[in-house]
LUMTI-50209 format. One record per residue (C-alpha): residue number from 1; residue in three letters; x, y, z; chain. Coordinates in pm, whole numbers. Example, Ala and Ser with C-alpha at 12.3 -4.5 7.8 and 13.67 -1.06 7.14 Angstrom:
+-----+------+--------+--------+--------+-------+
!  nr ! rest !      u !      v !      w ! kette !
+-----+------+--------+--------+--------+-------+
!   1 !  ALA !   1230 !   -450 !    780 !     A !
!   2 !  SER !   1367 !   -106 !    714 !     A !
+-----+------+--------+--------+--------+-------+
***
This chain:
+-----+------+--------+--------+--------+-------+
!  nr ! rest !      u !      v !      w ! kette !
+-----+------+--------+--------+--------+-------+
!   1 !  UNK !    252 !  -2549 !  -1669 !     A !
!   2 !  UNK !     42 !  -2313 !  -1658 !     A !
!   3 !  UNK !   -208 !  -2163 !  -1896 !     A !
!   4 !  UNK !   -339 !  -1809 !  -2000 !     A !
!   5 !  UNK !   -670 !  -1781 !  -1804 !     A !
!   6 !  UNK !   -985 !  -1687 !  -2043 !     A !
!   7 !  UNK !  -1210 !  -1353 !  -1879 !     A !
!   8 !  UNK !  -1543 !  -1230 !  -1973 !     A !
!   9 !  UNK !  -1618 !   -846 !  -1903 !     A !
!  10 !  UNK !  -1987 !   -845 !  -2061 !     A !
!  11 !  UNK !  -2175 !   -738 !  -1736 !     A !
!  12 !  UNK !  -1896 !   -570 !  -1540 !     A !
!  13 !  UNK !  -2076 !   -234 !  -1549 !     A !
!  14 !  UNK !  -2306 !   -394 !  -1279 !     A !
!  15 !  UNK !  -2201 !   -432 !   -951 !     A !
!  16 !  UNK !  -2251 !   -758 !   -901 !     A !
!  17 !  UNK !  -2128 !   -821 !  -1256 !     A !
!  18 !  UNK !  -1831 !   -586 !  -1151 !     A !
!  19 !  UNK !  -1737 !   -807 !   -812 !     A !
!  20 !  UNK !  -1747 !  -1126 !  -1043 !     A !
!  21 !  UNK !  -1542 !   -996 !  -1281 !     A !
!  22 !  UNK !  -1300 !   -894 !  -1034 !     A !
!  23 !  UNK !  -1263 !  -1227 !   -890 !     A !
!  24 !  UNK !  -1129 !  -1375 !  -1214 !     A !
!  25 !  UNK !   -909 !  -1072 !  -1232 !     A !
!  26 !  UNK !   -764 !  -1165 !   -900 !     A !
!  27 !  UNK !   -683 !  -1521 !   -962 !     A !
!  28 !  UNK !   -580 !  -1495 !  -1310 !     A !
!  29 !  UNK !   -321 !  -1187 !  -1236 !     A !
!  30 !  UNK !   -186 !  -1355 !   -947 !     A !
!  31 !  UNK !    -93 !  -1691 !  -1117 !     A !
!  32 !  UNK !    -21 !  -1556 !  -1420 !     A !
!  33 !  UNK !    -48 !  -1163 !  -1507 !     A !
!  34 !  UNK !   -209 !  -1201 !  -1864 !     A !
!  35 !  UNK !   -557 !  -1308 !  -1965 !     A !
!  36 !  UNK !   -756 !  -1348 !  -2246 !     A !
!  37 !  UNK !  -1071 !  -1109 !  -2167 !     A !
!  38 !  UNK !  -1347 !  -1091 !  -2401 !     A !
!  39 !  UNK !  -1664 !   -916 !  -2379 !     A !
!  40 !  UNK !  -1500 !   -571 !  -2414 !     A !
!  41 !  UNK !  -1689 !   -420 !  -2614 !     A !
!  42 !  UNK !  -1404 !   -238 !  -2869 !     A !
!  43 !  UNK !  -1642 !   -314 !  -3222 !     A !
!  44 !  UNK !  -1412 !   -527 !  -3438 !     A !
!  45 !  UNK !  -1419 !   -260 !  -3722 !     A !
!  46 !  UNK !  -1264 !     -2 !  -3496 !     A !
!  47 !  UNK !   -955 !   -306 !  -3438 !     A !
!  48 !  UNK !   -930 !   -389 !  -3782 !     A !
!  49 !  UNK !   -934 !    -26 !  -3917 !     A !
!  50 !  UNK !   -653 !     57 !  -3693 !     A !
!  51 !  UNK !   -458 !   -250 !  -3800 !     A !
!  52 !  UNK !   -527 !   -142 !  -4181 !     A !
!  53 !  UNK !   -380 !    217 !  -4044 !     A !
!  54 !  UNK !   -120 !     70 !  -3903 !     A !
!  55 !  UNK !     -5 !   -170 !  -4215 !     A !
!  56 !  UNK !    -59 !    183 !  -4432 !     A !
!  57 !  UNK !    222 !    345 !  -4225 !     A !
!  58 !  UNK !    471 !     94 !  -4170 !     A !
!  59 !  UNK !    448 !     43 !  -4626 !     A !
!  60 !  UNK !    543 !    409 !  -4667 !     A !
!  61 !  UNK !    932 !    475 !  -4769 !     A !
!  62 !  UNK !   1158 !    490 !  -4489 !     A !
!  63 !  UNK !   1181 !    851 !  -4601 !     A !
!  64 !  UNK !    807 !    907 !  -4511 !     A !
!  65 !  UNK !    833 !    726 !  -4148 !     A !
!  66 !  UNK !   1168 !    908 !  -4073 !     A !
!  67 !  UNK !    983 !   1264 !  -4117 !     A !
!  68 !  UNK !    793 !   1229 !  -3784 !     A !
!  69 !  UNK !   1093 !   1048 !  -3631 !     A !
!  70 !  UNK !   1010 !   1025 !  -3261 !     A !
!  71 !  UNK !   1109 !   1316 !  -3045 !     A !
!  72 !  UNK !   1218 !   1424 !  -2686 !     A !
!  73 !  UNK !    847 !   1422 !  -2617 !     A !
!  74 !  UNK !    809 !   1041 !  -2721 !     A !
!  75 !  UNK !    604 !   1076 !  -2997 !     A !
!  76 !  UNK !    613 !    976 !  -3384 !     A !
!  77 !  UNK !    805 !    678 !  -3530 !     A !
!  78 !  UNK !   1084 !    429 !  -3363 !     A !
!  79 !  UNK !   1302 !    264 !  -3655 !     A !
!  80 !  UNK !   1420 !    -83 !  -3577 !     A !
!  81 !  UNK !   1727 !   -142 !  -3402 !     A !
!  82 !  UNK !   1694 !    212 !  -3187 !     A !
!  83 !  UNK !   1570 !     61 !  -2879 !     A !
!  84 !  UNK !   1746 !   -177 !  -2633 !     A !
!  85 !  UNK !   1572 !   -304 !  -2328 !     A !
!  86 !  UNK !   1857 !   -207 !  -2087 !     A !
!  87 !  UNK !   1639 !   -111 !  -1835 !     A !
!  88 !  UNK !   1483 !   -505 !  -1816 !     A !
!  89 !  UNK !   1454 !   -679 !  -1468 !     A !
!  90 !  UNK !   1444 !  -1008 !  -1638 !     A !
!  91 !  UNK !   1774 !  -1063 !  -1817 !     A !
!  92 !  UNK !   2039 !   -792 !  -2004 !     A !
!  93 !  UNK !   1935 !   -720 !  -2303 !     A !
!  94 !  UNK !   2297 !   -733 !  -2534 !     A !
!  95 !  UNK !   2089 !   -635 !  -2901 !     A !
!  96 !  UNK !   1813 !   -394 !  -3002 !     A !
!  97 !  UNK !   1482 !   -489 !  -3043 !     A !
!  98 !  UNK !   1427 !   -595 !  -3447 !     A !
!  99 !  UNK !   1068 !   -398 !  -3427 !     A !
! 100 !  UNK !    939 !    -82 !  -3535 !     A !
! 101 !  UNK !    664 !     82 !  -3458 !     A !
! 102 !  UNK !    459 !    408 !  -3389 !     A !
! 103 !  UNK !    392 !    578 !  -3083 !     A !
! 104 !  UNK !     82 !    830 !  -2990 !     A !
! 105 !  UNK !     57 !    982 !  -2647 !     A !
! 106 !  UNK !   -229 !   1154 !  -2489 !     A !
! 107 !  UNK !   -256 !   1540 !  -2488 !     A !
! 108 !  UNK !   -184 !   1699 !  -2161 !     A !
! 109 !  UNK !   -461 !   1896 !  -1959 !     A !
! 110 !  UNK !   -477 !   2265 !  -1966 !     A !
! 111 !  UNK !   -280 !   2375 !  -1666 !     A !
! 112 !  UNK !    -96 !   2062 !  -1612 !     A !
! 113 !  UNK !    285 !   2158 !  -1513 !     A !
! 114 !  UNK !    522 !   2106 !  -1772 !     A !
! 115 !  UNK !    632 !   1720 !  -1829 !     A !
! 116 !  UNK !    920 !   1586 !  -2016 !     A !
! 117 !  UNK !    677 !   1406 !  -2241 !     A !
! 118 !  UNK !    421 !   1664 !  -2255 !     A !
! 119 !  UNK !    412 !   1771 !  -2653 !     A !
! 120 !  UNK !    252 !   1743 !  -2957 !     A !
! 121 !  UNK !    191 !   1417 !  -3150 !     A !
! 122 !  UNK !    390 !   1355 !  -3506 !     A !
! 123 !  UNK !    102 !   1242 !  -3739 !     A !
! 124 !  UNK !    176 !   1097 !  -4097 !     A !
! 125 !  UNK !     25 !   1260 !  -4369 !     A !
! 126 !  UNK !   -197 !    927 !  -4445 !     A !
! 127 !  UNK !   -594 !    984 !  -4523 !     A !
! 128 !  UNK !   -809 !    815 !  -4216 !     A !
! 129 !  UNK !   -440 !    739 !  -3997 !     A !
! 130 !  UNK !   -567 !    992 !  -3699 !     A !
! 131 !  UNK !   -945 !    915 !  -3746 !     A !
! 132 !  UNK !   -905 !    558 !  -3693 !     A !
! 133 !  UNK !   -645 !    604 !  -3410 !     A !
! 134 !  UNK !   -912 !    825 !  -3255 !     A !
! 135 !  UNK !  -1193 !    578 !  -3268 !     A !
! 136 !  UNK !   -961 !    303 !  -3121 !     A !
! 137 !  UNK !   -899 !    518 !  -2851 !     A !
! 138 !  UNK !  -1227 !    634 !  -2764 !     A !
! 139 !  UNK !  -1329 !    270 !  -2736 !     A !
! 140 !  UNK !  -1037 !    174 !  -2552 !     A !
! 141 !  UNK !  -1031 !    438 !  -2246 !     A !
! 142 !  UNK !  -1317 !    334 !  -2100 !     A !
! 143 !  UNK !  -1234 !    -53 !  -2148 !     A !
! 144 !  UNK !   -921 !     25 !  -1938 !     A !
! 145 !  UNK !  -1095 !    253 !  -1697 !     A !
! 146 !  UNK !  -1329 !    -29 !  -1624 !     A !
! 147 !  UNK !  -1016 !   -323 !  -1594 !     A !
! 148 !  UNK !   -909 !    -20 !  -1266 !     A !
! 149 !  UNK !  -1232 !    -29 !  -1117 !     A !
! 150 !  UNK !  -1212 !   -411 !  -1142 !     A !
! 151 !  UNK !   -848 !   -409 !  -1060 !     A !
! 152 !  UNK !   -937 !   -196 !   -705 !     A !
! 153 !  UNK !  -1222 !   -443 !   -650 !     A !
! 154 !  UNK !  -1030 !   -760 !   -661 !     A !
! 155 !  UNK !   -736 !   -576 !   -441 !     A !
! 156 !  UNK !  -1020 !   -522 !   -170 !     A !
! 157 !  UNK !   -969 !   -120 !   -233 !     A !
! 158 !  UNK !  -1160 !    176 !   -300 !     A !
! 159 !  UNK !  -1221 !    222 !   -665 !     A !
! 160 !  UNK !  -1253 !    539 !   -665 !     A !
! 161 !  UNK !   -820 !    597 !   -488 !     A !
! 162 !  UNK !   -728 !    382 !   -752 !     A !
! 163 !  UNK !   -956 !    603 !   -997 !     A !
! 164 !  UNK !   -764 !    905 !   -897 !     A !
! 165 !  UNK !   -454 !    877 !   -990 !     A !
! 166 !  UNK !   -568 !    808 !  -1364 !     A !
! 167 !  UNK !   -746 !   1200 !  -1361 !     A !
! 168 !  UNK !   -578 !   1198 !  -1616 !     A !
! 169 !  UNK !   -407 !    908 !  -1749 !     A !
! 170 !  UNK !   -109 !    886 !  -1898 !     A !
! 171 !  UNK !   -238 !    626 !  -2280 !     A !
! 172 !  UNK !    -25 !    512 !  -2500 !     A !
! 173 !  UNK !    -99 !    383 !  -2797 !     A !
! 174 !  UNK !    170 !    184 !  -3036 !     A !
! 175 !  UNK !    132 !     27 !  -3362 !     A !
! 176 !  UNK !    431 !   -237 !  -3393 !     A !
! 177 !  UNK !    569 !   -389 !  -3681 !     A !
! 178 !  UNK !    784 !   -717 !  -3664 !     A !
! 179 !  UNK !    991 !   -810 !  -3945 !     A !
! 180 !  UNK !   1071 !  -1154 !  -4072 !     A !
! 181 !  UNK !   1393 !  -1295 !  -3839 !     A !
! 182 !  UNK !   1702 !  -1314 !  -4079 !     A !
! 183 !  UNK !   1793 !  -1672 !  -4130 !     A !
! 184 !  UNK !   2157 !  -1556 !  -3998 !     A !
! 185 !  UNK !   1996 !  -1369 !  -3747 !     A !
! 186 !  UNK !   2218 !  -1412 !  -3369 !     A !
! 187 !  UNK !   2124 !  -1554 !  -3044 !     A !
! 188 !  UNK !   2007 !  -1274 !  -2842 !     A !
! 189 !  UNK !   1811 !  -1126 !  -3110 !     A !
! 190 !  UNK !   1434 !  -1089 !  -3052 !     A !
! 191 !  UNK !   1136 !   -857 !  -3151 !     A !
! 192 !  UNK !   1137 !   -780 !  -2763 !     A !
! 193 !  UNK !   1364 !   -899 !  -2578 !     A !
! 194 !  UNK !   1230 !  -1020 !  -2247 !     A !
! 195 !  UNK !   1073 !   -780 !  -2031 !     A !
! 196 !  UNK !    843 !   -683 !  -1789 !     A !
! 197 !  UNK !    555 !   -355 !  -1871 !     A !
! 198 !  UNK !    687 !    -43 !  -1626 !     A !
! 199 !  UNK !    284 !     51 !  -1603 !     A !
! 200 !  UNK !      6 !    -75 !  -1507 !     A !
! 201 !  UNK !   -222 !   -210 !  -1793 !     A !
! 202 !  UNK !   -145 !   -305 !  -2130 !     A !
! 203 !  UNK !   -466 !   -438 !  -2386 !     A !
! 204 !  UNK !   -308 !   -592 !  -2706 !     A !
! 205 !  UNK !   -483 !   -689 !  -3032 !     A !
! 206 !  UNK !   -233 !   -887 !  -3263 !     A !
! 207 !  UNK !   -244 !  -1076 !  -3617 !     A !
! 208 !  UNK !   -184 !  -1406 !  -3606 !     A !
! 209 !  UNK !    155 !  -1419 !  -3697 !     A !
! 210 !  UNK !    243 !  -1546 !  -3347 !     A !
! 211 !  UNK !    562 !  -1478 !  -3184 !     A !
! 212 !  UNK !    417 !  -1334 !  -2821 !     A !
! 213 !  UNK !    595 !  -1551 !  -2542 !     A !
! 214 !  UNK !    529 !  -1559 !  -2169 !     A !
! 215 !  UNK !    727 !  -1664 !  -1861 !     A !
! 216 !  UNK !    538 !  -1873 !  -1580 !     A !
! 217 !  UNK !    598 !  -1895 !  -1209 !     A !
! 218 !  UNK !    772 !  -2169 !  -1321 !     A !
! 219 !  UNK !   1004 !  -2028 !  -1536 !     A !
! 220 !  UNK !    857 !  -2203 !  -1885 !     A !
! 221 !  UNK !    801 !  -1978 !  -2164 !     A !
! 222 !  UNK !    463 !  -2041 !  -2316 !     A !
! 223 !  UNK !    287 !  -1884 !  -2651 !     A !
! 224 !  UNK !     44 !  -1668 !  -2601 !     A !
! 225 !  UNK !   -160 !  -1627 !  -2926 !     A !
! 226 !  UNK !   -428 !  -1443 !  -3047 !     A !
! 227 !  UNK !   -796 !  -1531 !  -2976 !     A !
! 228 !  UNK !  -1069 !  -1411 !  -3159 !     A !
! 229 !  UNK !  -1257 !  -1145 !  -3009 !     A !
! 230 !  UNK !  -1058 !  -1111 !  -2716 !     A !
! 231 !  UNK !   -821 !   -864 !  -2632 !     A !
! 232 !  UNK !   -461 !   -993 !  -2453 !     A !
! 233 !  UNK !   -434 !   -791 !  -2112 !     A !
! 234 !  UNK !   -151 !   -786 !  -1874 !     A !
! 235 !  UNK !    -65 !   -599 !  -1524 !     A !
! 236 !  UNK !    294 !   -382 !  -1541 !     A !
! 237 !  UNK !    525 !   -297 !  -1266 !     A !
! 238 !  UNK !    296 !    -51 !  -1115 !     A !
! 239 !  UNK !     38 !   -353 !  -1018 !     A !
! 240 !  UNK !    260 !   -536 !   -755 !     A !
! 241 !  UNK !    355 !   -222 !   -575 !     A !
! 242 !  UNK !    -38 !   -167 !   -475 !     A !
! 243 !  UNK !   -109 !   -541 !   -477 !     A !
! 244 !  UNK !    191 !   -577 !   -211 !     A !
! 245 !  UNK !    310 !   -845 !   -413 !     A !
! 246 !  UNK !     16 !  -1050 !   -426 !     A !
! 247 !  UNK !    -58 !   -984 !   -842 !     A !
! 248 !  UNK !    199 !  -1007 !  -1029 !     A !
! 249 !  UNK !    426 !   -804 !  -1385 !     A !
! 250 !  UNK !    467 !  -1123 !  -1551 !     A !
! 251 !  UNK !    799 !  -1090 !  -1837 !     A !
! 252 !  UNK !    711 !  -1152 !  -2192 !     A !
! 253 !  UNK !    923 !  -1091 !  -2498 !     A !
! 254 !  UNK !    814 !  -1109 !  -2919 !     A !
! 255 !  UNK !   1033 !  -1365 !  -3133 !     A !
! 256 !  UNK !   1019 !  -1232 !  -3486 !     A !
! 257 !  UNK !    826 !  -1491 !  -3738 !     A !
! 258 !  UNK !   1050 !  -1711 !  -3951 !     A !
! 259 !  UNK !    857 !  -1563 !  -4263 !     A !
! 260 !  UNK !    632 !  -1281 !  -4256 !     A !
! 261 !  UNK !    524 !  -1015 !  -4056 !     A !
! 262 !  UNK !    398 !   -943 !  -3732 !     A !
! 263 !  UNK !    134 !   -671 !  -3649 !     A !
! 264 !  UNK !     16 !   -579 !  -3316 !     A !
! 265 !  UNK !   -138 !   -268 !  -3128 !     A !
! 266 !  UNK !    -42 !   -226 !  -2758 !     A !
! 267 !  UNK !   -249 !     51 !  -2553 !     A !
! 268 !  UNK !    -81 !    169 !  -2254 !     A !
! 269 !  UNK !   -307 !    249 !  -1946 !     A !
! 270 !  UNK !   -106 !    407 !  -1661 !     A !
! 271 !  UNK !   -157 !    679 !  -1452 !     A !
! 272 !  UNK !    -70 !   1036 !  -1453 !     A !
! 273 !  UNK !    249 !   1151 !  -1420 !     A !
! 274 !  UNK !    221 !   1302 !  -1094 !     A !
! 275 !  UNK !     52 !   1030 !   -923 !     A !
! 276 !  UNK !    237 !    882 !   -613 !     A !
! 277 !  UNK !    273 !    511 !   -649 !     A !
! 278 !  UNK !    242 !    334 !   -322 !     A !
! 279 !  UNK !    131 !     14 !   -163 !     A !
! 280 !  UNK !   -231 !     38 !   -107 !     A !
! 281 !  UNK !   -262 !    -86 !    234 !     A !
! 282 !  UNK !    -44 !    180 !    346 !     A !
! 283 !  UNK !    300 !    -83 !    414 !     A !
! 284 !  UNK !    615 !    141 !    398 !     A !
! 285 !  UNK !    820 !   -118 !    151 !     A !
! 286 !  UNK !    889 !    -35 !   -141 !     A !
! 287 !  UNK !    915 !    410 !    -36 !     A !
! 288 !  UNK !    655 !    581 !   -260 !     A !
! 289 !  UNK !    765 !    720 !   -598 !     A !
! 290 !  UNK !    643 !    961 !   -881 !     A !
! 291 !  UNK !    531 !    753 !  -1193 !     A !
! 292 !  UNK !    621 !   1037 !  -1397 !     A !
! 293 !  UNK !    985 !    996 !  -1258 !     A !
! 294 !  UNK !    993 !    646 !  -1327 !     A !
! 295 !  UNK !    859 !    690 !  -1670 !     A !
! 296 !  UNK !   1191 !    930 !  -1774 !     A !
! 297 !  UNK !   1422 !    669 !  -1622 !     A !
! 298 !  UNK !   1315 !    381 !  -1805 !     A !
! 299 !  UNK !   1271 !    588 !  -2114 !     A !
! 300 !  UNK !   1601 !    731 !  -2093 !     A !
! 301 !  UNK !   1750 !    369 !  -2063 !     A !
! 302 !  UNK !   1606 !    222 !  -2308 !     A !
! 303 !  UNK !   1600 !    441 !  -2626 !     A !
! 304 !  UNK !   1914 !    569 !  -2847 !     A !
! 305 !  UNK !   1744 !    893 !  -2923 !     A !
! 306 !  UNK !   1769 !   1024 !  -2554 !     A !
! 307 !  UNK !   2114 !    920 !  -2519 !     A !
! 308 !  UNK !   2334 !   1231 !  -2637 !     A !
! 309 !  UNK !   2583 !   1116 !  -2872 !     A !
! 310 !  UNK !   2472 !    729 !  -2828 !     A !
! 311 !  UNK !   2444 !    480 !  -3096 !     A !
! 312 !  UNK !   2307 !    154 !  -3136 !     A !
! 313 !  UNK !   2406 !   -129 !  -3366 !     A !
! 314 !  UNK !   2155 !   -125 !  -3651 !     A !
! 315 !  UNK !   1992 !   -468 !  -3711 !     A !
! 316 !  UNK !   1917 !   -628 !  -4002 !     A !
! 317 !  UNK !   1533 !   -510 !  -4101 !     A !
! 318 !  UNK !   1395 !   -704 !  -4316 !     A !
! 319 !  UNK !   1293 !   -723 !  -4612 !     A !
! 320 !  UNK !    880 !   -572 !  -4577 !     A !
! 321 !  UNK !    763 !   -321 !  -4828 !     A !
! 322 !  UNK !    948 !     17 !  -4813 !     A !
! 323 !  UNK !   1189 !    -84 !  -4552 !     A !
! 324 !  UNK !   1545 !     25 !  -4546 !     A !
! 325 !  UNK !   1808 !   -109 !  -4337 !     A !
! 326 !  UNK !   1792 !     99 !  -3950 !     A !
! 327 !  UNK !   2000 !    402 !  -3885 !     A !
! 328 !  UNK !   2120 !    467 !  -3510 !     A !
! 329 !  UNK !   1909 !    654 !  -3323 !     A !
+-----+------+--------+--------+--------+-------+
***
């Protein structure tokens, strides 16, 4: 069975530190397509702050949360049981996802043609919520610039192709919530239910409430918990299109804690919505496609709220501090 490999990116803003790097990258996202990778950099007080944040927001009244319910531009708060993963590769997904959470996209450039997503974000009125966002994220960008760079490296391509297509980037940042699982809670039911990423990199920070999951080559699904100092990185969809199979979007899914909660922040690093994803070494299969285009057709599969006159079946909640039962999206 195999394990989640352990990286170290102290060093990888020399080249020589860069090509080493890389190497671990490539072996650990072909087997797998998660690792452990210290050395980052993000200060733990930036982390921590935005995990305080976060547990700040998801205590406010339903009420509160519900007035920056998300909109068409994906932005602002996703109640529990509004979000099904029917757009999954890995298995059908027959219940929503008993998770809530809050989403923050970045702004769009001056100039940039209009996007579906493009908008502004839905902020709570919370004193420190968008500072400490902001400081996560400004540690964060270049973290996930760097994991590219590397990313290009251990592919054997240019750096600076890959580079392009995130001028800009397309970051997303959600702070997830994971109730306790209902002792009558059915089969079927999970805080994610198995999936794959649609992007290309995701860094997670999480409590250590446990819960994370991942599916080997093999088929076994392993825990992948937290480890101190170290961020959780995996490759999305996007990776083995450019990799021509070789690195792999490994499925994953969250099982909600018996008792407790679950916190985790997930930053999205994928790029721009008009790049043209392709294989890098110029083979014809799969036909390139717009990531923006993909982005709407997951989205649109996968949340109630862009479904016109859709419902889901509301889940049980929970039973966290100022959470009320889920309304359908």
């Amino acid at each position: 069975m195999a394990a989640i490999p352990h990286l170290d990116m102290a060093g990888a803003a020399s080249p020589a530190g860069l090509r080493r790097f890389a190497a671990g990258m490539a072996a650990a996202y072909r087997d797998v397509g998660f690792a452990y990778v210290a050395g980052h950099g993000i200060p733990e007080g930036v982390v921590g702050a935005l995990f305080d944040a976060s547990r700040r927001f998801h205590a406010q009244p339903r009420a509160a949360k519900d007035a920056i319910a998300i909109d068409r531009h994906h932005r602002g708060y996703i109640a529990s049981g509004t979000a099904t993963d029917r757009a999954s590769s890995v298995e059908a997904a027959t219940r929503p996802n008993l998770s809530e959470s809050f989403i923050k996209l970045t702004d769009p450039p001056p100039g940039r043609d209009a996007w579906p997503l493009d908008g502004p974000n839905r902020w709570p009125d919370l004193p420190g919520f968008r500072e400490a966002v902001a400081a996560f994220e400004a540690a964060a960008e270049p973290v996930a610039r760097r994991l590219v760079q590397a990313m290009a490296v251990g592919l054997g391509a240019d750096p600076a192709r890959l580079l392009a297509l995130f001028d800009p980037p397309t970051a997303w940042l959600r702070l997830l919530r994971y109730p306790p699982r209902p002792a009558d809670a059915p089969a079927g039911q999970y805080g994610s239910a198995p999936h794959t990423d649609f992007g290309c990199l995701t860094l997670l920070a999480q409590d250590d409430a446990g819960g994370l999951e991942v599916r080997t080559a093999d088929g076994a699904w392993i825990a992948a918990p937290p480890v101190e100092g170290a961020l959780l990185v995996n490759t999305g969809d996007l990776v083995p299109v450019w990799s021509g199979g070789r690195w792999r979007s490994t499925p994953h899914r969250v099982v909600n804690p018996r008792a407790g909660e679950r916190y985790s922040i997930a930053y999205f690093y994928d790029p721009g919505p008009d790049a043209v994803i392709a294989p890098l070494d110029g083979a014809a299969d799969p036909a390139p496609f717009r990531f923006g285009d993909r982005v709407m057709a997951q989205l649109d599969a996968t949340y109630a709220y862009r479904q016109t006159g859709a419902a889901e079946t509301p889940v049980p909640s929970g039973t966290g501090p100022g959470q009320a039962p889920a309304s359908p999206g």
